[in-house]
Each structure stands twice: as C-alpha cells, then as structure tokens.
C-alpha positions as CSV (number, residue, x, y, z in Angstrom):
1,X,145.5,3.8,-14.4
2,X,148.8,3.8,-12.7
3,X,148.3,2.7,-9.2
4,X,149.5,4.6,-5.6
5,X,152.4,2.7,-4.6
6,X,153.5,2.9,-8.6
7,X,153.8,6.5,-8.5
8,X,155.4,6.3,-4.9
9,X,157.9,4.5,-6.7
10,X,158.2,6.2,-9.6
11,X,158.5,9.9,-7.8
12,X,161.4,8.4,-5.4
13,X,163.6,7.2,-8.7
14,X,162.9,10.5,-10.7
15,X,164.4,11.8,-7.1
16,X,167.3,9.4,-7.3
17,X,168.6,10.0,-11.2
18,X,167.9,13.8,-10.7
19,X,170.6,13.7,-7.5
20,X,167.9,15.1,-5.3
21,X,168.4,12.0,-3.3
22,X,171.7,11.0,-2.5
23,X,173.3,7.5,-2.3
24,X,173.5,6.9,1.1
25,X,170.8,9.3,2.1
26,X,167.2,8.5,4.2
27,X,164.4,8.4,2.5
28,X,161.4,10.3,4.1
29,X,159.7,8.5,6.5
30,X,156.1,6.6,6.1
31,X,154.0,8.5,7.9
32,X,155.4,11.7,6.3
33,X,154.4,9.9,2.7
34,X,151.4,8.5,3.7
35,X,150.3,12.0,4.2
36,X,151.8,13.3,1.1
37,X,150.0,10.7,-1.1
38,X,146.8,10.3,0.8
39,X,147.4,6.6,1.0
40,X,147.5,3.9,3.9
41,X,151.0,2.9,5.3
42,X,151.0,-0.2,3.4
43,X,151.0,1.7,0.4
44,X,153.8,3.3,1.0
45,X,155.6,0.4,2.5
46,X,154.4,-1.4,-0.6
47,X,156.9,1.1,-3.0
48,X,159.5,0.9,-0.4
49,X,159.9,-3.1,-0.4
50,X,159.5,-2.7,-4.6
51,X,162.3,0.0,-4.9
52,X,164.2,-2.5,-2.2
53,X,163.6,-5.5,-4.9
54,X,165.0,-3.2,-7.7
55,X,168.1,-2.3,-5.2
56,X,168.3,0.8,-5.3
57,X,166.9,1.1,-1.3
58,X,168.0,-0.7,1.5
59,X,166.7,-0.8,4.9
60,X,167.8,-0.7,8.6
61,X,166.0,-2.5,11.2
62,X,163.9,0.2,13.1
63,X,166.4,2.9,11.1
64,X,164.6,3.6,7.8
65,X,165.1,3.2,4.1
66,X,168.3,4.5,2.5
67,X,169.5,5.4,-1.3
68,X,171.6,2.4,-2.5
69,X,171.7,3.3,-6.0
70,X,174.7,5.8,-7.3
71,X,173.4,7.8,-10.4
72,X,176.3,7.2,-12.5
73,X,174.7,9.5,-15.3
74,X,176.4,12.5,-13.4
75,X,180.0,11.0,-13.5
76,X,180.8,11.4,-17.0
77,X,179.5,13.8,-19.5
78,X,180.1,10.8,-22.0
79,X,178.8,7.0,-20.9
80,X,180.7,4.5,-21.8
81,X,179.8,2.2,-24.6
82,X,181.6,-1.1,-24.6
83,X,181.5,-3.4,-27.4
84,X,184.3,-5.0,-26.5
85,X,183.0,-7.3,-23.5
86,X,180.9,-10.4,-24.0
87,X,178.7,-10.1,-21.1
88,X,175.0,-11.0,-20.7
89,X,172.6,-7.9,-20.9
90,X,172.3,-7.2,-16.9
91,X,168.8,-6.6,-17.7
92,X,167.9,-9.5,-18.3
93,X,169.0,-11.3,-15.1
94,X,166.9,-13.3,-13.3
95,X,168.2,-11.5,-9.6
96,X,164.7,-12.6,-7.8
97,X,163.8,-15.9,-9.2
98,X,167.6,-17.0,-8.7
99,X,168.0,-15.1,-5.3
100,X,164.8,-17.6,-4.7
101,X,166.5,-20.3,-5.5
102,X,169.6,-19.4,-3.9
103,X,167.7,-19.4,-0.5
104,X,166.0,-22.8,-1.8
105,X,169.5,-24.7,-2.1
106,X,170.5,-23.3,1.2
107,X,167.7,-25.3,2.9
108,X,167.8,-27.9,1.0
109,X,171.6,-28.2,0.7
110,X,172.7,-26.9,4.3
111,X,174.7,-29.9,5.5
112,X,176.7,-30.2,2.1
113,X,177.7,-26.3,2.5
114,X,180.0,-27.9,5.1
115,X,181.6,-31.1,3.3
116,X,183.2,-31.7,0.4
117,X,180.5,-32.7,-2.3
118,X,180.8,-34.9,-5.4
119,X,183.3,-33.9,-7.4
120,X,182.0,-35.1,-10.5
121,X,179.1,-32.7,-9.5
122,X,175.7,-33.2,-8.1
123,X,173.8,-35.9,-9.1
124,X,170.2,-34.5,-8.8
125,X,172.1,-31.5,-11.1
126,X,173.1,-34.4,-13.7
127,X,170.1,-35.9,-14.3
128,X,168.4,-32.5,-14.7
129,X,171.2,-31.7,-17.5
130,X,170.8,-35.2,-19.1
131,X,167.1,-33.8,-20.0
132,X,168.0,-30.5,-20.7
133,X,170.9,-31.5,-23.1
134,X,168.8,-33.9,-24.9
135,X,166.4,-30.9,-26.0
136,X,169.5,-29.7,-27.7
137,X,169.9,-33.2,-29.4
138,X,173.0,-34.3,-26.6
139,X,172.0,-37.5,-26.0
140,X,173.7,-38.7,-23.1
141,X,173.5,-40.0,-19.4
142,X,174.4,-38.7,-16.1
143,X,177.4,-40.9,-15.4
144,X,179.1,-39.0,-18.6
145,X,178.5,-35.6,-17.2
146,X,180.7,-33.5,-15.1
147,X,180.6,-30.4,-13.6
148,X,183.0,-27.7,-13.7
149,X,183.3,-24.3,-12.4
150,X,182.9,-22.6,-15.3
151,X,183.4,-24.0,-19.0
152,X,187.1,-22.4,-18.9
153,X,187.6,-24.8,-16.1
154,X,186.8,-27.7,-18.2
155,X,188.7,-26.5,-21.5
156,X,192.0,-25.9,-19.0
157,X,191.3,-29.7,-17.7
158,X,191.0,-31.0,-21.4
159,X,194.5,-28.7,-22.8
160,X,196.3,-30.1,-19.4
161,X,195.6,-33.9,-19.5
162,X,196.7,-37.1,-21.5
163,X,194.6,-38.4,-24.8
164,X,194.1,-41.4,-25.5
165,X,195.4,-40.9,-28.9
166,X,198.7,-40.0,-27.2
167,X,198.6,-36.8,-29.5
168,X,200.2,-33.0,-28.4
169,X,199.3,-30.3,-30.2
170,X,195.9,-28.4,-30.5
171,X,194.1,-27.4,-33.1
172,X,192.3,-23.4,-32.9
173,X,190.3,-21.9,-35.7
174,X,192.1,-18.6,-36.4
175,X,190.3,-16.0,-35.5
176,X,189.0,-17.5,-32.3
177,X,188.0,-17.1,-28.1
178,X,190.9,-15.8,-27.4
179,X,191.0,-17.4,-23.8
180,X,191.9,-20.7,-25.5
181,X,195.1,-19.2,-26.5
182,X,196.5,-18.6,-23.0
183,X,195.0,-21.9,-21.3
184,X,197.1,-24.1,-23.8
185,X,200.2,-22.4,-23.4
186,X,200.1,-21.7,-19.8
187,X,199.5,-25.6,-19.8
188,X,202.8,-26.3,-22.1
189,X,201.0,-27.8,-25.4
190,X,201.7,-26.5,-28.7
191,X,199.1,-24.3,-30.7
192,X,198.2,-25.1,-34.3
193,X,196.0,-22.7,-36.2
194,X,193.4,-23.2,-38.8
195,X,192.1,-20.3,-41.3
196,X,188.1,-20.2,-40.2
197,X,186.4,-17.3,-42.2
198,X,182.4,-16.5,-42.9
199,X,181.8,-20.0,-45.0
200,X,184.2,-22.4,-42.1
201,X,187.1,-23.9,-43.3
202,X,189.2,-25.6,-45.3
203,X,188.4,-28.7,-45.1
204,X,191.3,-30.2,-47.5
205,X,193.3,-28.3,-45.2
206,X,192.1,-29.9,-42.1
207,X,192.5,-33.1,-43.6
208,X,196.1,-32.1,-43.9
209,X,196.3,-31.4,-40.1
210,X,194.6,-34.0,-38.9
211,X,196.9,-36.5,-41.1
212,X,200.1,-34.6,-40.3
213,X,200.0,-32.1,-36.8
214,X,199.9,-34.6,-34.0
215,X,196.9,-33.1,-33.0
216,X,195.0,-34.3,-30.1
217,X,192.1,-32.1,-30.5
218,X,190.2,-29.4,-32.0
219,X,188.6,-27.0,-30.2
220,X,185.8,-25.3,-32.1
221,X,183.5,-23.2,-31.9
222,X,180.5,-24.1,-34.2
223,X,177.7,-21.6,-33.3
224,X,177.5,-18.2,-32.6
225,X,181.6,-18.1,-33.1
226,X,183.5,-16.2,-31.1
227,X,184.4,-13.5,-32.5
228,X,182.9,-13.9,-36.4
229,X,179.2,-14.9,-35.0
230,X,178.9,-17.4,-37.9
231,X,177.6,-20.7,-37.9
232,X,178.7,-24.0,-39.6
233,X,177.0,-25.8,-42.2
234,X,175.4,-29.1,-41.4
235,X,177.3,-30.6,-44.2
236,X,180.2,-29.3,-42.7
237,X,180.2,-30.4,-39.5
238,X,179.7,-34.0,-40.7
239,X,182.7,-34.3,-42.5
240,X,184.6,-32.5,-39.5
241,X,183.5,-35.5,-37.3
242,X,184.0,-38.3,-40.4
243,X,187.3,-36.2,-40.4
244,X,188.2,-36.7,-36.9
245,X,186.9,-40.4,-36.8
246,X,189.4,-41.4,-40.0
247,X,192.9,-39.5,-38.3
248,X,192.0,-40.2,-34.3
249,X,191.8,-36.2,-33.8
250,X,189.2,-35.6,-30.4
251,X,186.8,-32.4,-31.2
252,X,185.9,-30.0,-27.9
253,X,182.8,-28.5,-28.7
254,X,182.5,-25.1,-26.9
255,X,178.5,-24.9,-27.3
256,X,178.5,-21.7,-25.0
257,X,175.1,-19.8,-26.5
258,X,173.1,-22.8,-27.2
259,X,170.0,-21.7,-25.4
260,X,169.5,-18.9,-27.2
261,X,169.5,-20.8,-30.5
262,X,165.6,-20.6,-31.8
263,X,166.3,-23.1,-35.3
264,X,165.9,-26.4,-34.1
265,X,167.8,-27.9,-37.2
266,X,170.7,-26.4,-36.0
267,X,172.3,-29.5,-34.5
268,X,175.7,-30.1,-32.4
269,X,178.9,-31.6,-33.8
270,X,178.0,-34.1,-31.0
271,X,174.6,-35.4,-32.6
272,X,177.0,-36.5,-35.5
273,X,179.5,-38.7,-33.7
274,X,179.4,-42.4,-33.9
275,X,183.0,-42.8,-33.2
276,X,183.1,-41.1,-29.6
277,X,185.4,-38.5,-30.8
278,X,183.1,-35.3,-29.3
279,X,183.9,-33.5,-26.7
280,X,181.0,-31.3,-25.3
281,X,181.2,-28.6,-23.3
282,X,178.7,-26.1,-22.0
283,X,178.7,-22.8,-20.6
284,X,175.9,-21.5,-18.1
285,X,177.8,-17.7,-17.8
286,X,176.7,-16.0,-21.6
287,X,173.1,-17.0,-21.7
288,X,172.4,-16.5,-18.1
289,X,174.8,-15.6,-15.1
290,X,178.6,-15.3,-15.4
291,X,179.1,-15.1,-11.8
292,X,177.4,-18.6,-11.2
293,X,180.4,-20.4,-12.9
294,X,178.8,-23.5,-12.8
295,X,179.4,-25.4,-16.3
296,X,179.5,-28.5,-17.9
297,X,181.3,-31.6,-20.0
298,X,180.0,-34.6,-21.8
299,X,182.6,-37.1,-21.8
300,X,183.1,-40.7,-23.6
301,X,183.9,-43.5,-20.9
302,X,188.2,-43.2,-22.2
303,X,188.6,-39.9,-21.2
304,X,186.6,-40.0,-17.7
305,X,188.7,-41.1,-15.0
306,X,191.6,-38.8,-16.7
307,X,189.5,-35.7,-16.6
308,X,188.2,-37.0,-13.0
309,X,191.6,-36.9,-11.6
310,X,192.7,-33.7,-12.9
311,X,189.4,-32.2,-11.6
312,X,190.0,-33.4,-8.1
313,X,193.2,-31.9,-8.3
314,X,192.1,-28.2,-8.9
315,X,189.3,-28.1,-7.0
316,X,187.7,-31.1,-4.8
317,X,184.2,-30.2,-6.1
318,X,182.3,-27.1,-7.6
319,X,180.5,-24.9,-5.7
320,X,177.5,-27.4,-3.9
321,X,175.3,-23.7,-3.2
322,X,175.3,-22.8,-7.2
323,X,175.2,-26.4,-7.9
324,X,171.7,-26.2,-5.9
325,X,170.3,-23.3,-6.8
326,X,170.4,-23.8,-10.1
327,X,169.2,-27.6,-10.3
328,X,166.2,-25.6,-8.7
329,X,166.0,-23.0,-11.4
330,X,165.9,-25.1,-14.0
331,X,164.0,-27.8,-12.4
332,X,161.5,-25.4,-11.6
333,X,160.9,-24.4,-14.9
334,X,162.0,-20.4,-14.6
335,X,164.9,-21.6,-17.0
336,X,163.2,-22.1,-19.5
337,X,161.5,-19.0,-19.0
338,X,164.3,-17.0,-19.0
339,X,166.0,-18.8,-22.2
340,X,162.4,-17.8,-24.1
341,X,163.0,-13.9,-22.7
342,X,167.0,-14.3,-23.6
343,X,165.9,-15.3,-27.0
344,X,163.9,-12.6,-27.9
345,X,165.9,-10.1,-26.6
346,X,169.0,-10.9,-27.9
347,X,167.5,-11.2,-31.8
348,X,166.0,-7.9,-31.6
349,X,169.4,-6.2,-30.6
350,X,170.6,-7.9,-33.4
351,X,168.0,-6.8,-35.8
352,X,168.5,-3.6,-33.8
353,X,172.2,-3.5,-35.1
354,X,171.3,-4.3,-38.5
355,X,169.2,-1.3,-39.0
356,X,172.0,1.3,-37.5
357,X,174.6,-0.4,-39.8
358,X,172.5,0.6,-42.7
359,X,172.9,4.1,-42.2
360,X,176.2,4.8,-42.1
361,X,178.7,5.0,-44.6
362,X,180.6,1.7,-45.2
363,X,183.2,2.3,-47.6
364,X,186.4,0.3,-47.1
365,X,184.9,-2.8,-44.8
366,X,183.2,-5.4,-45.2
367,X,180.9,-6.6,-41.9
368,X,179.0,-9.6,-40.7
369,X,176.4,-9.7,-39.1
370,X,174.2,-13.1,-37.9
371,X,170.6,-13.6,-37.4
372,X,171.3,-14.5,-33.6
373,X,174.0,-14.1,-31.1
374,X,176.3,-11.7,-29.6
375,X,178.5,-10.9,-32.0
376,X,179.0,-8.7,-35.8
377,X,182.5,-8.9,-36.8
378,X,184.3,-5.8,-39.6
379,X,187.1,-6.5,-41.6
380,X,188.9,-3.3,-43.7
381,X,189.2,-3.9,-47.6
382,X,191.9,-1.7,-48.0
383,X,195.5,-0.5,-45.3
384,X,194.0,0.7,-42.1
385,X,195.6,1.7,-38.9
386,X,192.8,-0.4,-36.5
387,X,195.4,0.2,-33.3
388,X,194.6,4.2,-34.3
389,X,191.0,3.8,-34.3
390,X,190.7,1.9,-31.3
391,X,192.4,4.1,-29.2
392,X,190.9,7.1,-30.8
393,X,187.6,5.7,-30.3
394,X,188.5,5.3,-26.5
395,X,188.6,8.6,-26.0
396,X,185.3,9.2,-26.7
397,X,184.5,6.1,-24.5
398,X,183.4,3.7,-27.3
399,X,185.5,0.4,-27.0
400,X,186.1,-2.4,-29.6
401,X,188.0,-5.8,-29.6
402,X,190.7,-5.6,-32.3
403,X,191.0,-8.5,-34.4
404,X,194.6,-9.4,-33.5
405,X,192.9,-10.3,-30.1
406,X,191.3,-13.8,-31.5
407,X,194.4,-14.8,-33.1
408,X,197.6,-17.0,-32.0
409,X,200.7,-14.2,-31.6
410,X,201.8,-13.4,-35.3
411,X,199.7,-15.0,-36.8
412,X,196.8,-12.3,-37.7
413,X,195.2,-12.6,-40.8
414,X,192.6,-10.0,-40.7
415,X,192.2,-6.6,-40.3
416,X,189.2,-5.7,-38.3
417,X,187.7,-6.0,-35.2
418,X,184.6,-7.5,-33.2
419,X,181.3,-5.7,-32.5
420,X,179.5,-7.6,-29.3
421,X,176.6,-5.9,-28.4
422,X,175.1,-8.2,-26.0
423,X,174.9,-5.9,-22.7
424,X,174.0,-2.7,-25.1
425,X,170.9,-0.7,-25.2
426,X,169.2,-0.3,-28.9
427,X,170.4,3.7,-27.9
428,X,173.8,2.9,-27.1
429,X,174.7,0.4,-30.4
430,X,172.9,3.2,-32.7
431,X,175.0,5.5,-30.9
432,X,178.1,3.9,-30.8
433,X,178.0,2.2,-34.3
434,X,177.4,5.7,-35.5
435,X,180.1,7.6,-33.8
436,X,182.9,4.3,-35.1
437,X,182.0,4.2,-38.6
438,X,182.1,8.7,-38.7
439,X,185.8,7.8,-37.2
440,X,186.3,5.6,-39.4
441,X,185.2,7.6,-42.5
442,X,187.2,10.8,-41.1
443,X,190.3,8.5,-40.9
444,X,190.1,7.4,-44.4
445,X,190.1,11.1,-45.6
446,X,193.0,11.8,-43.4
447,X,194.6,9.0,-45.0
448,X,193.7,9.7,-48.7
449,X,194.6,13.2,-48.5
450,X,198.3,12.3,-46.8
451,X,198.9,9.9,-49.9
452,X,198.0,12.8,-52.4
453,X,200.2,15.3,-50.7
C-alpha cells in the first residue's frame, strides 16, 4: 500500500511534468497540504525533503519550497536521442551517497582544501587503489600509482614526455578514441596507425611496426574498444606484450570500463607483463562520474620521475576534495555497490539493443554488437553516403558518431558509424535504432532507383 508522503510526492511531480507547476514557482504551503491529505505536518514535510533529494524542489529559509525542475518534455515535440556521446546513464549516479562523501572529505580534508597537496596524489587514495586494482588482477603498490585529473590528463603526460627507449612515434589502432588523435599532435609526436577490426590485429603487421616505426608506444584499447566494443583474445594480448618485450615498444593500456567487466578471466595486458613494458591507465568518468576527473596511472620505476615532473608542471596536484571524497566512497564500500548496479544495467541495455536490432531490416551493413559495454559499431557492405544520413538523421534529432571520427585524418578505412547507448532509455534505443535503420533503408531505394534511371 503506497504510503502518505509517497503520494504527496507523486501528486506534486504529476503537477510538475503536466506544467501545472512552474519552474520557479511555490509550492503550496504545509499546512494547506496537511489539510488536503489528512496527514500530520511531518508528512508533508517528509515529501517535501524527498522531492528536495530528487532536485526538483528547493527551499528558502522561512520562504517555502520552490519548482527546480524544468519539464523539458514541452520544449520539443521530438526528444533528442544521442547516440553519439559516451556518457554514463545519469540514472545511475550515485548524487547522495557521493554528495555524502563529498561532505565527508570536507571535514576530513579541510586544512588540505587550502595547500597544495601531493602531487603524486593522495596516499590514503593509493593504497585504497592498490586493493582495488589488484581485484582486477593489477598487481602493484602505491609508490607506482599516480593520480591524474582525469585519464586524458595522464595519456597527454605519457604523448608529451621522453621514453626511455628514446623512441617518437605512437602507435593508434585505426578505428580508435578519437581524443588520442588530437593529444599527440597537439603535443608534436607523429601518429602511426594500425588496422584493428572485430578479431584485433595483425599481428605480423605489428611485428613490422614495432621492428621498423620508431615507436615509443602503443596505446590500446583492449576491452570494451572505443568505438568497435570488442574485446581481445587472451592469446592475443600475450603476444602483444612478448611483442613489445622483443622491439622495446611501451604499451598504455586505456582500461576505462573495467568495472563493469562481470568475466573474471578477462585479464589486463598488464597481468601479462614480465618485462615492465605496461602502461596502465584508469578512468573513474565512464563507469561512474565524469565530472569527478579523478584518474589513475600504474607506472614502472623508469618512467616515474619523468611522468612526476611533467605532472607538476600542469597542475601542482589533482583536486584534494575529489581526491577525498572518493577514497571515502570506495573505502566505504558504496563503490562496489554501485559497480554491481552499473553492471547490471549496462548489460541489459545491451541485450536491450540486441532485441531492437533484430527487427529491422538490415540489408547493406554489417553490425556488432558485445555482450557488455557501451558501444555497437555498423559498417555499410555496399557505397553509402554516411555524411547524408547523419545529418538527415539530425533533423529528426537522432545523432550518431560517423566512423571517420575514430580515425587518423585520411586515413578511414570503414564506412560506418558507432552506436553508444550508454545514457539511453530501452524506449529511446528502440526508438532511435528504428527510426536510423527506416533511414537507412529509404536511402538505399533512393539510391537504387537513381542508378536504374
């Protein structure tokens, strides 16, 4: 039986998305609800603090409670559905529990808010990750872990500084996170592509790289790629570390979705190396908050007081108050809980995805799509204008990543685009998928009929 202050709060939001009650508008007063609902104060007051904890209220001292929330399903007759951005289902974020532990840190942190912290990051932090890593088979210590603010502040750290192996170039599979592109050149190194497709790569042919490109690392991507969503072998990631141990080549691991892997045989291309070659780096932003940028780098003792020094130089350390807060979080245990949630969630949009890509028609592509993660990828079999049917799509507010995104300039080698349906509800991918792959069909007729006239 649904309780008082439940249907309180339920009667106030059917207000809210009906336009009734306006952002920015009072809400009626206790006393005039209390009478309404035949209930005590605290009843009401009860709703009012839970529809505060969902923000959409806010309330002024001795003033009232007031509409926060803007119904955005009255600004466009169409909602947007955006595949195209690789963001964490909002849903799913942990606002109290981390607001907790944001509070937490503050009190516990309040004299290092002031000062400059450690830049190699906080210890109490690093020992937490030395134990959380190793559940992910990185086996490593604190004094080999550093944090950054954000993973894309460690891979611009790694593209900007000296190797040991006194190498230049870097090696990107091809397609790939398309970020990487612009953080090498921006730093003045020289891109090198390898082919990566849905079995990995050539491994002959990275052989051939390694031996002859001057290449000072590869950065890969070895689970839940960016943007194919495949995964490599075991036996393949073996020889890519014997690989790199025989030709002196460093590997940067971007590991960015490995809490939401569930197969514990899936292991790192870190758990392979004997020869210190692995470089790995985590991400905190996918799984769980972007706007934390708070990530972190396992490095072997050669490369430490390199990376050190070019850390110091960009920023003197990472933010001590997201440091804190989420030592606490994970410390605390609600990590884990939210991982577990994160897990399940993100599988069944994928099985979600699945089903709507059974029923449409799928002439003319071929499509991927993983167990796990964020991402499907499409490819087209035959000529298609993907430019066309990206911006045509746009107009009905449904927007894809084209392939040529994920590759170096000039260099694409398939025709397609990525699906990432991470922040999607199950209704928005069936509705999307359904209204890109009707486009799609319609613009194959268009086509086929052109070529017979």
């Amino acid at each position: 039986m649904i309780k008082k202050y439940e249907l309180i709060v339920e009667d106030i939001e059917k207000l809210i998305h009906l336009n009734v009650i306006k952002q920015g508008e009072r809400l009626p007063s206790i006393r005039s609800l209390a009478i309404k609902y035949s209930c005590n104060k605290s009843t009401v007051i009860r709703a009012y603090k839970e529809l505060e904890a969902k923000h959409k209220v806010y309330v002024i001292p001795k003033g009232g409670f007031y509409v926060v929330e803007k119904n955005s399903s009255i600004s466009s007759e169409i909602p947007i559905i955006d595949f195209s951005q690789a963001m964490p289902d909002p849903k799913l974020l942990p606002y109290k529990e981390f607001n907790h532990c944001i509070n937490k840190a503050i009190e516990i942190y309040k004299s290092s808010l002031f000062s400059y912290s450690d830049s190699q990051g906080l210890e109490s932090l690093r020992k937490i990750l030395v134990k959380d890593f190793s559940q992910h088979q990185i086996f490593t210590s604190a004094e080999k872990i550093y944090i950054t603010s954000g993973a894309q502040q460690a891979l611009t750290i790694l593209s900007k500084m000296p190797f040991p192996n006194g190498k230049k170039n870097i090696l990107v599979e091809q397609p790939t996170y398309s970020l990487i592109h612009g953080i090498v050149e921006l730093n003045g190194s020289n891109l090198v592509g390898i082919s990566r497709n849905l079995k990995g790569i050539d491994l002959d042919e990275l052989e051939s790289i390694f031996m002859k490109g001057d290449i000072k690392f590869f950065y890969t991507i070895p689970r839940f790629h960016n943007p194919l969503g495949t995964s490599y072998s075991e036996g393949m990631k073996k020889k890519i570390v014997d690989l790199a141990e025989k030709y002196d080549v460093y590997i940067v691991e971007d590991d960015y979705l490995a809490d939401i892997e569930t197969n514990k045989k899936v292991l790192p291309l870190y758990y392979y190396d004997l020869s210190e070659k692995v470089i790995y780096v985590k991400s905190f932003s996918k799984a769980f908050m972007p706007g934390i940028r708070v990530g972190a780098v396992v490095l072997h003792s050669k490369l430490m007081s390199e990376f050190f020094k070019h850390k110091r130089s960009m920023d003197l350390n990472t933010s001590v108050l997201s440091q804190g807060a989420l030592e606490i979080f994970i410390n605390s245990g609600m990590y884990a809980k939210h991982i577990k949630k994160t897990q399940s969630k993100y599988k069944g949009k994928m099985e979600y995805l699945r089903r709507a890509l059974k029923d449409v028609n799928k002439n003319g592509v071929e499509i991927y799509t993983p167990e796990m993660g964020f991402y499907a990828w499409v490819k087209f079999t035959e000529v298609f204008n993907v430019k066309a049917l990206i911006e045509t799509l746009k107009r009905k507010n449904v927007y894809l990543a084209p392939s040529e995104e994920f590759y170096i300039r000039d260099n694409v080698k398939e025709n397609g685009f990525r699906v990432c349906i991470s922040k999607l509800s199950d209704e928005q991918i069936r509705s999307g998928i359904e209204i890109i792959f009707n486009e799609i069909q319609n613009m194959r007729k268009i086509t086929w009929r052109s070529s017979k006239n």
